[in-house]
C-alpha positions as CSV (number, residue, x, y, z in Angstrom):
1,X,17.7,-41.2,29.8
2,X,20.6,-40.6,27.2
3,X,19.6,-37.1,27.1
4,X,19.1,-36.0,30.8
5,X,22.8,-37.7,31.3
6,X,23.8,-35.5,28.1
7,X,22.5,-32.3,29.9
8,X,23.4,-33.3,33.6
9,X,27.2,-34.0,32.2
10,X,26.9,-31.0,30.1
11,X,26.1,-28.7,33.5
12,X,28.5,-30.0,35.0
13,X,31.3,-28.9,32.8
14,X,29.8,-25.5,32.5
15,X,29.7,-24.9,36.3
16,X,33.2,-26.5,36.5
17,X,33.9,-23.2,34.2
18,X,31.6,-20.8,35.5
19,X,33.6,-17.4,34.4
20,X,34.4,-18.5,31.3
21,X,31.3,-20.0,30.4
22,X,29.0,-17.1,31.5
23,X,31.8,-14.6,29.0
24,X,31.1,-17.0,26.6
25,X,27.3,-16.1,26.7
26,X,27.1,-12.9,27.1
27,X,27.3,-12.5,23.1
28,X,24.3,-14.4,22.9
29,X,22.7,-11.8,25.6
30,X,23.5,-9.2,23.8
31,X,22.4,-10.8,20.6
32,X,19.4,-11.8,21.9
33,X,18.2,-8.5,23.8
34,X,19.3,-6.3,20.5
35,X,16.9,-8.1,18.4
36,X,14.5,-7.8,20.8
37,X,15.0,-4.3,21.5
38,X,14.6,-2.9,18.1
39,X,11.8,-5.1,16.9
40,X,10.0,-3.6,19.8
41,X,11.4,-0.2,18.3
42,X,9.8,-1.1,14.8
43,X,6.8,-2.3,16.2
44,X,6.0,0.7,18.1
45,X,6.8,3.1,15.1
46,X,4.7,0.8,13.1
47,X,1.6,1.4,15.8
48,X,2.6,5.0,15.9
49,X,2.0,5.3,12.2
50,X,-0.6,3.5,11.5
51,X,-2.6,5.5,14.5
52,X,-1.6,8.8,12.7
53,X,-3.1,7.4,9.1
54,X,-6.1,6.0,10.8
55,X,-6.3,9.9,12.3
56,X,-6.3,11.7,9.3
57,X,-8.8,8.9,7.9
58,X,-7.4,6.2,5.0
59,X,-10.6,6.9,2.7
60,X,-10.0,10.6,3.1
61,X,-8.1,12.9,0.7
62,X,-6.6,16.2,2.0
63,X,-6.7,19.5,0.4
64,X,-4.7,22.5,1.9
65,X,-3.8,25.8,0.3
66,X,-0.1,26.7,-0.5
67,X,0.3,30.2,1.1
68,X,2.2,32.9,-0.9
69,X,5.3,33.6,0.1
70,X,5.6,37.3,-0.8
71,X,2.8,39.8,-1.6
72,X,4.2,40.0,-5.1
73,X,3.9,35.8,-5.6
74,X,0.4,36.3,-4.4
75,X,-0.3,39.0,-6.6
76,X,1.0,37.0,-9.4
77,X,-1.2,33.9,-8.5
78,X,-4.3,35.9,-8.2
79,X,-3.9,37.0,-12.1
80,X,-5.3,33.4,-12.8
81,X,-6.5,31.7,-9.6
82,X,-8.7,32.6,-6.8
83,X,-7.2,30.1,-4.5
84,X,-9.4,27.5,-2.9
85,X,-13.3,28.8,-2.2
86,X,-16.4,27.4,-1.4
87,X,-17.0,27.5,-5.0
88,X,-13.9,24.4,-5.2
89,X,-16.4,22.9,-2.8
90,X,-19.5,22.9,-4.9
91,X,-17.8,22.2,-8.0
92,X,-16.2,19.0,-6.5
93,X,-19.3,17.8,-4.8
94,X,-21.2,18.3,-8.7
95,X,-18.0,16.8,-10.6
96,X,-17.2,13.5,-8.0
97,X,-19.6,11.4,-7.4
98,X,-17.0,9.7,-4.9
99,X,-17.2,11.9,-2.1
100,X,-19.6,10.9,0.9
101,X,-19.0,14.1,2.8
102,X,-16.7,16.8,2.9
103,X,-15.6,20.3,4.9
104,X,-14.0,23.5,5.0
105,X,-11.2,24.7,7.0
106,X,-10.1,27.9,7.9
107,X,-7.6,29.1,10.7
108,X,-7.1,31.8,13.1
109,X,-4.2,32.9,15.3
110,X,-6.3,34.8,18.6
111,X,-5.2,37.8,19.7
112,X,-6.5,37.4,23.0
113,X,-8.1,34.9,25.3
114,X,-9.8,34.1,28.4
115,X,-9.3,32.4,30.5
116,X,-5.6,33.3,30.1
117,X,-3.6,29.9,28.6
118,X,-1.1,28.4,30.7
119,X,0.5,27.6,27.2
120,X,0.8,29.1,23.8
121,X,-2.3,30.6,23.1
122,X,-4.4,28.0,20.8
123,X,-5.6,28.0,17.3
124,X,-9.0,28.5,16.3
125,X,-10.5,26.3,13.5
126,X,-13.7,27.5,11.6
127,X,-14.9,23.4,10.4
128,X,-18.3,22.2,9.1
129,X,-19.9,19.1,11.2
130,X,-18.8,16.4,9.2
131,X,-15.3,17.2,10.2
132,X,-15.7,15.5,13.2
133,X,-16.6,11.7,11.4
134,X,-14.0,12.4,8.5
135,X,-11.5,12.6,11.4
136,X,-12.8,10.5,13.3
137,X,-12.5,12.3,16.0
138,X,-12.6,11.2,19.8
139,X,-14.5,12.6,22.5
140,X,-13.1,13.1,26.2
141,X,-16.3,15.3,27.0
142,X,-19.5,16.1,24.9
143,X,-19.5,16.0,21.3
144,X,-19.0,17.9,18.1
145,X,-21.7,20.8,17.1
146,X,-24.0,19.9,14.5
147,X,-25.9,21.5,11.9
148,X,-28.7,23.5,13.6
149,X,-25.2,25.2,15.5
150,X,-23.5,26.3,12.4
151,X,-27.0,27.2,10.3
152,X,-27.0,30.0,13.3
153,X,-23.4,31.3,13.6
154,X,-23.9,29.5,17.2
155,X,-21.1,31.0,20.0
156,X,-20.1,26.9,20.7
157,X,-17.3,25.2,20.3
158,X,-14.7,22.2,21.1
159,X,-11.4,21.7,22.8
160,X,-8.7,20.2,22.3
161,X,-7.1,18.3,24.8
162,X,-4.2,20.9,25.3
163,X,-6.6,23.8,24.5
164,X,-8.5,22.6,27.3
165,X,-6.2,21.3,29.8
166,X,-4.7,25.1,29.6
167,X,-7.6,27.1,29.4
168,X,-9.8,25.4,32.2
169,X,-7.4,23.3,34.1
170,X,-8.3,19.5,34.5
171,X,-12.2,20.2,36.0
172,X,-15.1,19.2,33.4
173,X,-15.5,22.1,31.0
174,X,-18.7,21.1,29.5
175,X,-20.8,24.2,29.8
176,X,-18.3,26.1,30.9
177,X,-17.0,29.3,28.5
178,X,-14.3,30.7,26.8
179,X,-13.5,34.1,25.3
180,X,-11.8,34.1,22.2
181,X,-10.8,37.4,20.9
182,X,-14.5,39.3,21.7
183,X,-16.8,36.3,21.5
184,X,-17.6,34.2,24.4
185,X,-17.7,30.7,23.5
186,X,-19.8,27.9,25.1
187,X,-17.9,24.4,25.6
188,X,-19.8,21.5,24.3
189,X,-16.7,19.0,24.2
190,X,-13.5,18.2,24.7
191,X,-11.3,15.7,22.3
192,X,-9.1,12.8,23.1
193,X,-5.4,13.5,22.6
194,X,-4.6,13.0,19.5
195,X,-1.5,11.9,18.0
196,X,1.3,14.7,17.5
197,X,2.7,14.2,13.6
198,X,2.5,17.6,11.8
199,X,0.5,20.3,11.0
200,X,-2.9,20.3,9.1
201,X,-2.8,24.2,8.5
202,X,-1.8,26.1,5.6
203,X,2.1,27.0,4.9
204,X,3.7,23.3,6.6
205,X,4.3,24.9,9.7
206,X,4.2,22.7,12.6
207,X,1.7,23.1,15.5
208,X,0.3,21.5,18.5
209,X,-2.6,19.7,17.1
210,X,-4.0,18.9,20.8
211,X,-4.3,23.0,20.9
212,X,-7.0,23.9,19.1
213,X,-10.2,25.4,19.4
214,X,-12.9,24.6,17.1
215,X,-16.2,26.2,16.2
216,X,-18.8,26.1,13.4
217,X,-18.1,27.6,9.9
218,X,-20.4,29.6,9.8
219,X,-19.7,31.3,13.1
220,X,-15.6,31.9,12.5
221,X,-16.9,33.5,9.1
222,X,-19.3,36.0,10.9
223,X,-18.1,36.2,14.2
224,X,-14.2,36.7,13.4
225,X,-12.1,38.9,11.1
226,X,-8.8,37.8,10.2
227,X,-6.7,41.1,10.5
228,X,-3.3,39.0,8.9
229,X,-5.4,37.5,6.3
230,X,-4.0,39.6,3.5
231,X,-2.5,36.6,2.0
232,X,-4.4,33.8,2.4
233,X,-7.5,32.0,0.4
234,X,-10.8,32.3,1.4
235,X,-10.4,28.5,2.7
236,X,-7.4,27.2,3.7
237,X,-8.3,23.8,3.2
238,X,-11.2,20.9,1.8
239,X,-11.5,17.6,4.0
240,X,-12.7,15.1,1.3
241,X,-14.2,11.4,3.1
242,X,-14.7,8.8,-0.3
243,X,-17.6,6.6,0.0
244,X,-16.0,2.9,0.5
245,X,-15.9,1.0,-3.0
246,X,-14.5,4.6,-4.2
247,X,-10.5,4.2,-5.1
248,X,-8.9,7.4,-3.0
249,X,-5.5,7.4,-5.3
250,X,-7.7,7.5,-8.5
251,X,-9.9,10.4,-7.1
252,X,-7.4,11.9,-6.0
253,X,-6.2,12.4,-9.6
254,X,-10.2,13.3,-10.8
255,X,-10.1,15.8,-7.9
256,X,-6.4,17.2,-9.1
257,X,-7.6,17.2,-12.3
258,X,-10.9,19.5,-11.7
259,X,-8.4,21.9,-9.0
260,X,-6.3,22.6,-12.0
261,X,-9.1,23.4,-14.4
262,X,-10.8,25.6,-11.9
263,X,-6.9,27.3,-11.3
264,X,-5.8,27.3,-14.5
265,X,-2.9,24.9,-13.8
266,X,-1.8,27.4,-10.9
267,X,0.0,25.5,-7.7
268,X,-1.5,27.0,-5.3
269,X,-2.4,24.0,-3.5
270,X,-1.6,20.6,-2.4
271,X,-3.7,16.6,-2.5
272,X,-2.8,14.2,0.2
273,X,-3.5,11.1,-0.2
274,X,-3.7,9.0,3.8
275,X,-4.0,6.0,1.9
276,X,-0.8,6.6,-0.1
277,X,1.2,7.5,3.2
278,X,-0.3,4.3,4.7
279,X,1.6,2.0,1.8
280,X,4.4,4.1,1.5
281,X,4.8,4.1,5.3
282,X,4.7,0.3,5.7
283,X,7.3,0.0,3.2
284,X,9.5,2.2,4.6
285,X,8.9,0.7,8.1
286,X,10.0,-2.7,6.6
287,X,13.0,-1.7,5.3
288,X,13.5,0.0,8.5
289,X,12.9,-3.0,10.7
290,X,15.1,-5.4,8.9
291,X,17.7,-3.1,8.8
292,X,17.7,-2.7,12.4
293,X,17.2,-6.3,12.5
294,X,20.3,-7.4,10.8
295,X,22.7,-4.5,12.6
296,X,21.4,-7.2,15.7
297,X,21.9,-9.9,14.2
298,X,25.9,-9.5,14.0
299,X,25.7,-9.6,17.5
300,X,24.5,-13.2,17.4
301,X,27.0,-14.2,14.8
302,X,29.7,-12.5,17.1
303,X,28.2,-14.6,20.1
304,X,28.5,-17.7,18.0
305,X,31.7,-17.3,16.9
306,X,32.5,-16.9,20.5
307,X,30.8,-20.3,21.3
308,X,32.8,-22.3,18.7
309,X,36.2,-20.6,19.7
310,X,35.4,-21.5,23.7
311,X,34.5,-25.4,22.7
312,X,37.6,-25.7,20.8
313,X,39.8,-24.4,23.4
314,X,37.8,-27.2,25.7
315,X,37.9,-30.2,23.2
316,X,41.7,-29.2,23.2
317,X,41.7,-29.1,26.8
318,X,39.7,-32.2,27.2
319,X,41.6,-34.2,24.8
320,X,42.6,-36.9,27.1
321,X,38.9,-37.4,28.3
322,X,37.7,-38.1,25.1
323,X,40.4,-40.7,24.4
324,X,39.7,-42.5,27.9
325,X,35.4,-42.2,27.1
326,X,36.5,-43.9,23.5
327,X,38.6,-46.6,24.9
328,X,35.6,-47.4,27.3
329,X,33.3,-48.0,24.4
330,X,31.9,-44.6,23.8
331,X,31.2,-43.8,20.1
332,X,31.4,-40.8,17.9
333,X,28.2,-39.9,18.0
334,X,28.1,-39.9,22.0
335,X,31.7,-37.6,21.7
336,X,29.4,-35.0,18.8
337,X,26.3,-35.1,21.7
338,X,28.2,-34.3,24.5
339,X,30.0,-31.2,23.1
340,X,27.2,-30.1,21.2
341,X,25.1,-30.1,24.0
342,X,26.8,-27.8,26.0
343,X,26.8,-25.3,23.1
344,X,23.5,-25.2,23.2
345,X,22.7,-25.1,26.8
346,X,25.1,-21.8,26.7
347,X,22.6,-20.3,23.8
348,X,20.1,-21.6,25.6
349,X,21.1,-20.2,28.5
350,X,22.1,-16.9,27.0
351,X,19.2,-16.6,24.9
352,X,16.9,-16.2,28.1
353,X,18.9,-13.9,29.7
354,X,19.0,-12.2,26.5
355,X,15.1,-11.8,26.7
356,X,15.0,-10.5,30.1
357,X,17.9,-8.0,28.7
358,X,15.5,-7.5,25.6
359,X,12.6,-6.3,27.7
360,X,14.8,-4.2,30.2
361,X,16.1,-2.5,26.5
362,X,12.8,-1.5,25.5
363,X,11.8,-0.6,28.3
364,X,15.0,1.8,28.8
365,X,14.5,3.5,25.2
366,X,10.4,4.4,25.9
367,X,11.6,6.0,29.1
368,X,14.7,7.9,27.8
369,X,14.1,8.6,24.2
370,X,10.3,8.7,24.9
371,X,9.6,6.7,21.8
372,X,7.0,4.1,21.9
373,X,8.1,0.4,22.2
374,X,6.0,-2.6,21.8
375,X,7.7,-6.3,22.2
376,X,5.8,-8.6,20.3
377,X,5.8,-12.5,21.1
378,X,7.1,-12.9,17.8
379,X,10.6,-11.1,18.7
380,X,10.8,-13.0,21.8
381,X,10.3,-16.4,19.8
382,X,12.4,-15.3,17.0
383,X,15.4,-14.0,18.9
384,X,15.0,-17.2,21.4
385,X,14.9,-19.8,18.4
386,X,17.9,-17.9,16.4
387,X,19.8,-18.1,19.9
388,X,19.5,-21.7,19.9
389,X,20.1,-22.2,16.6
390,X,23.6,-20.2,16.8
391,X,24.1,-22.8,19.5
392,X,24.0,-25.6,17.3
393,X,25.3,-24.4,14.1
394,X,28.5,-23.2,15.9
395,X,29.0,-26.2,18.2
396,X,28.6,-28.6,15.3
397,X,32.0,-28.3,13.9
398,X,34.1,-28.7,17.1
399,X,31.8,-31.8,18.2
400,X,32.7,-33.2,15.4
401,X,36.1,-32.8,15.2
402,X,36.1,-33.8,19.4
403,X,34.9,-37.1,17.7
404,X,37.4,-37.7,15.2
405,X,40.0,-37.6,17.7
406,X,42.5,-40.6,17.5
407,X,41.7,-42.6,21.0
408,X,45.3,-43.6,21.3
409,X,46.6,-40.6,20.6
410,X,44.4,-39.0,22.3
411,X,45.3,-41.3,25.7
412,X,49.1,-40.1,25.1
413,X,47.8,-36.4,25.3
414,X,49.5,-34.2,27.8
């Protein structure tokens, strides 16, 4: 009964002061939706990220050539490497007795192709089948080509989402063909999207991974001749998947460690390590978040301040009040309730606005800076409870001093 008088009394005086009081919360709105806003930021970055690791595979390792720069570096790295082969295959499947499965890679840029792209013209990627599970790859459509389709140079192959949305429009293509260079192809699937974060090819250049075509190994190798190979390796890159128990940053280095024998110490190509990105990812994201975090948090401390200057202008204002409640018995810790009561209804009260601000800020940065925003239950919780807490760490001190007001003096008070 004590409190519901404490909060009806408290409402009162607030709607007495409506202007004042709602200026007094808006720090706490602020506050409130900021932290929201870029925990939902960090959150989404955080999915983003780990999506793109889980892509290229966290028991994988990645091996991509480094392209010469000049026909004279290439010359000089060919004095005492080959660059990667099939042979770096062989040897690494004999050497590491880690790897479950594992495929080559090698790219083309088509000169022509049919039907005629709505978009840049796609890649072509000459994979083995077990690309598809080291990738875990998705399937809109069909599936990957297996075995029997690359033992026979088979004229098959599968989409890419983009690839496919501007070659054949957004009709099932299953069955359907498409002419790359001077070989027809046959569709037999289409992939998911899949997430845009960089380029898998040779060089570090950056490319649509949604546009690619893919067909057997074995088929880019006798069906296609790369006229601008000049300076490239005879494979441009080695998908590695470990078995589970194996330790991916520990075959990495055996896998390094056999590449340089095999080049003669030449860097003529790079390991990546998914698994390593992963860890250094989420640390970075961390640091990110509570960085972010913190920026918001002034906001709060701003908002607070705000509600501690506001109730001392009204314990000054009141001043006469709280003598007449003392000389009618009311004690000290009735004078600290009352006043701290309305600071935290106006946190309170700020604090869910501030959510519904929160949620209208995420929303706001997917749709205009297209990034991907996710607000989590904790956030809400968290930013609420800190809200409220402002409340009553900042209405403490001027409840208290309302209470140690002298009654008589505070009875003479004009």
């Amino acid at each position: 009964m004590i409190l519901l008088s404490d909060i009806g009394q408290a409402f009162g005086n607030l709607r007495a002061q409506k202007t004042r009081t709602f200026l007094t919360a808006i720090g706490i709105v602020f506050g409130v939706g900021s932290v929201i806003g870029m925990m939902a930021i960090g959150s989404g970055a955080k999915e983003e990220s780990l999506r793109f690791i889980e892509q290229l595979g966290v028991r994988n390792i990645l091996i991509d050539s480094r392209q010469a720069t000049s026909p004279q570096e290439y010359q000089q790295r060919r004095r005492s490497s080959p660059g990667l082969t099939e042979r770096d295959m062989r040897i690494l499947s004999a050497n590491v007795d880690a790897i479950e499965m594992m495929s080559a890679r090698r790219t083309l840029r088509p000169v022509r192709v049919l039907p005629k792209p709505s978009r840049d013209l796609p890649d072509l990627y000459g994979v083995r089948p077990s690309y598809a599970p080291i990738h875990s790859l998705r399937f809109a459509e069909g599936g990957f080509f297996d075995d029997g389709d690359d033992d026979r140079s088979a004229p098959v192959c599968v989409l890419g989402e983009t690839a496919k949305v501007s070659l054949l429009g957004y009709d099932p293509a299953l069955g359907k063909s498409v002419k790359i260079n001077d070989t027809w192809l046959e569709v037999v699937g289409v992939l998911k999207e899949q997430l845009m974060a960089g380029s898998q090819s040779s060089g570090g250049s950056m490319q649509d991974i949604n546009n690619i075509v893919y067909i057997p190994l074995n088929t880019f190798q006798y069906r296609y001749w790369d006229t601008g190979a000049n300076m490239k390796d005879d494979v441009e890159g080695i998908e590695l998947r470990l078995r589970p128990e194996a330790n991916s940053i520990e075959v990495a280095k055996v896998v390094t460690a056999v590449l340089n024998s095999t080049h003669r110490n030449t860097q003529d190509f790079t390991v990546t390590i998914p698994a390593a990105l992963l860890a250094q990812q989420q640390r970075t994201q961390t640091i990110f978040t509570y960085v972010m975090v913190a920026i918001a948090a002034i906001s709060l401390l701003v908002g607070g301040i705000g509600i501690m200057n506001i109730v001392l202008a009204t314990v000054l204002e009141r001043t006469r009040e709280i003598g007449i409640r003392r000389s009618v018995g009311a004690r000290r810790l009735d004078i600290v309730r009352q006043f701290l009561t309305e600071s935290v209804l106006i946190s309170a009260g700020g604090g869910l606005l501030g959510i519904g601000f929160g949620f209208f800020l995420a929303w706001l940065i997917a749709r205009t800076a297209e990034w991907r925003t996710i607000v989590t239950t904790v956030s809400v919780v968290v930013a609420f409870g800190v809200s409220v807490a402002v409340g009553v760490l900042f209405g403490v001190y001027p409840a208290v001093k309302a209470s140690r007001i002298n009654p008589i003096e505070a009875l003479r008070y004009e």
